[in-house]
C-alpha distance (Angstrom), angle and dihedral (degrees) to the residues before:
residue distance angle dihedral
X1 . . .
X2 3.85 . .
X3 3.56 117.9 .
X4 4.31 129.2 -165.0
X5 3.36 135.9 -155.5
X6 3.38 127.8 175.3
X7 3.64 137.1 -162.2
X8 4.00 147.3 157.5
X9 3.81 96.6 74.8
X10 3.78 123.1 142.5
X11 3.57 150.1 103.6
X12 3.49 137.4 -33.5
X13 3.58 147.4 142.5
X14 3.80 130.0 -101.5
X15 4.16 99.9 -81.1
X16 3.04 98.9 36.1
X17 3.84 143.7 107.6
X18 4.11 138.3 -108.8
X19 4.06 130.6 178.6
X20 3.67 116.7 -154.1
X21 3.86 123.1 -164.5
X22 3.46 124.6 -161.5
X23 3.81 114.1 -168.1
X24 4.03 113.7 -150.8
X25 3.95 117.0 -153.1
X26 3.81 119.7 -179.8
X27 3.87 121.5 7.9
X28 3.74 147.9 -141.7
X29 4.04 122.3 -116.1
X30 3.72 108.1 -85.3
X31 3.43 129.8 -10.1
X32 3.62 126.9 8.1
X33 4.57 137.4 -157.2
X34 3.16 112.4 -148.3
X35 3.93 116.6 -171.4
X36 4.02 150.0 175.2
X37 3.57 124.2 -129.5
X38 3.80 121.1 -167.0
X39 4.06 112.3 -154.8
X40 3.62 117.7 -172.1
X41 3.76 119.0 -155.2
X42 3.76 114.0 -81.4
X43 3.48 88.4 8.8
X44 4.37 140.5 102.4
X45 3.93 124.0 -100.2
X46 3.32 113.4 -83.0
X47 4.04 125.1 -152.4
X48 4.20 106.5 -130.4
X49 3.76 101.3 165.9
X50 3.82 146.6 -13.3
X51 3.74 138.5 -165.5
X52 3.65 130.5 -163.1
X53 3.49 124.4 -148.8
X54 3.84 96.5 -142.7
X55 3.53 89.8 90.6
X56 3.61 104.8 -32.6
X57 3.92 101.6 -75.6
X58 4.08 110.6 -180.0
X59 3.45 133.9 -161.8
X60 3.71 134.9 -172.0
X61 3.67 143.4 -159.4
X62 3.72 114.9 -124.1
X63 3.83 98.6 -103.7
X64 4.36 93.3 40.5
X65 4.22 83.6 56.1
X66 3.58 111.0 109.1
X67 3.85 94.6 -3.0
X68 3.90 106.9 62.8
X69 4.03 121.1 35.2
X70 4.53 115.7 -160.5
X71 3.50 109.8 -145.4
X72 3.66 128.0 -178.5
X73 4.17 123.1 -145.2
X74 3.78 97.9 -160.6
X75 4.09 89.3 -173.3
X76 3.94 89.9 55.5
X77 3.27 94.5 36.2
X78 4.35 91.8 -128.4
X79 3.10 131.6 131.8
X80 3.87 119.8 -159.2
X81 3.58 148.3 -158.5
X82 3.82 118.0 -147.1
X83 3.90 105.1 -158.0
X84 4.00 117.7 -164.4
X85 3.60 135.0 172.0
X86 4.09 92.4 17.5
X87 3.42 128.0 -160.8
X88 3.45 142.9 -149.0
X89 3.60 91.8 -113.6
X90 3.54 89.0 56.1
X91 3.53 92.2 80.0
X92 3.67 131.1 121.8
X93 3.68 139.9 57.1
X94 3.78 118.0 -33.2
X95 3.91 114.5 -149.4
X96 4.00 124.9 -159.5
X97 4.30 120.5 -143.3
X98 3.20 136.9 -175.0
X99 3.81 131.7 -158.1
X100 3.55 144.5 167.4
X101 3.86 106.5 -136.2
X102 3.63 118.6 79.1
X103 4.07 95.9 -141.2
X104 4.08 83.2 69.7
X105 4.18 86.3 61.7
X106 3.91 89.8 43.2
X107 3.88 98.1 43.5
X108 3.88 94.7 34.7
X109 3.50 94.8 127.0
X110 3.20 96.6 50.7
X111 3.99 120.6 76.6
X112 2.60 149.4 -91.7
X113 3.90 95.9 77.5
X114 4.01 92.7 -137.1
X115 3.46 111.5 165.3
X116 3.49 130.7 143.2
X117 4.06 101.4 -126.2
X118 3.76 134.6 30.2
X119 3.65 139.1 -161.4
X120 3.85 127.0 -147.8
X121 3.67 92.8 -103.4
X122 3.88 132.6 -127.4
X123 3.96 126.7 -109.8
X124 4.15 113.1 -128.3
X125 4.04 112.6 -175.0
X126 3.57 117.2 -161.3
X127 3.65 120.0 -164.6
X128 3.42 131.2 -154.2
């Protein structure tokens, strides 16, 4: 069973710059996506970024390219999302997944958000 915590949320204002960690317990056979969702309030899951552990593959949503960066610490077992230049719209509670078919890394901005295990999620605030 693969568990998820998450951590590193908070607030900040618009500018600025937030870490999340996502701690990975337990695994699947093989290779394994790990991703961030971002869901507003009110609003659906939205893929931000994925990584694949067969050699670190990433993909990004439009609005995560050039701002946030997924990296994956194989001796922690983390994976984390590097958030710069945040915006207000960037606000709400950020979710980590893991899954153990590659097509959920390559489509993960596309819904729907079908992964096989979820974390609780972290709140960001992003003031204006």
């Amino acid at each position: 069973q693969v568990k998820l915590v998450e951590s590193g949320g908070g607030s900040v204002q618009a500018g600025g710059t937030l870490s999340l960690s996502c701690t990975i317990s337990g695994s699947w056979s093989g290779h394994t996506c790990v991703a961030w969702f971002h869901q507003a309030l009110g609003k659906d899951r939205e893929g931000v970024a994925g990584i694949w552990s067969g050699g670190g593959l990433t993909f990004y949503s439009d609005s995560a390219k050039g701002r946030f960066t997924i990296v994956r610490d194989n001796d922690k077992n983390t994976v984390s999302l590097q958030m710069n230049d945040l915006k207000p719209e960037d606000t709400g509670m950020y979710y980590c997944a893991a899954d153990p078919r590659l097509q959920r890394c390559v489509t993960v901005a596309d819904p729907p958000a079908d992964f096989g295990a979820w974390g609780q999620g972290t709140q960001v605030t992003v003031s204006s």
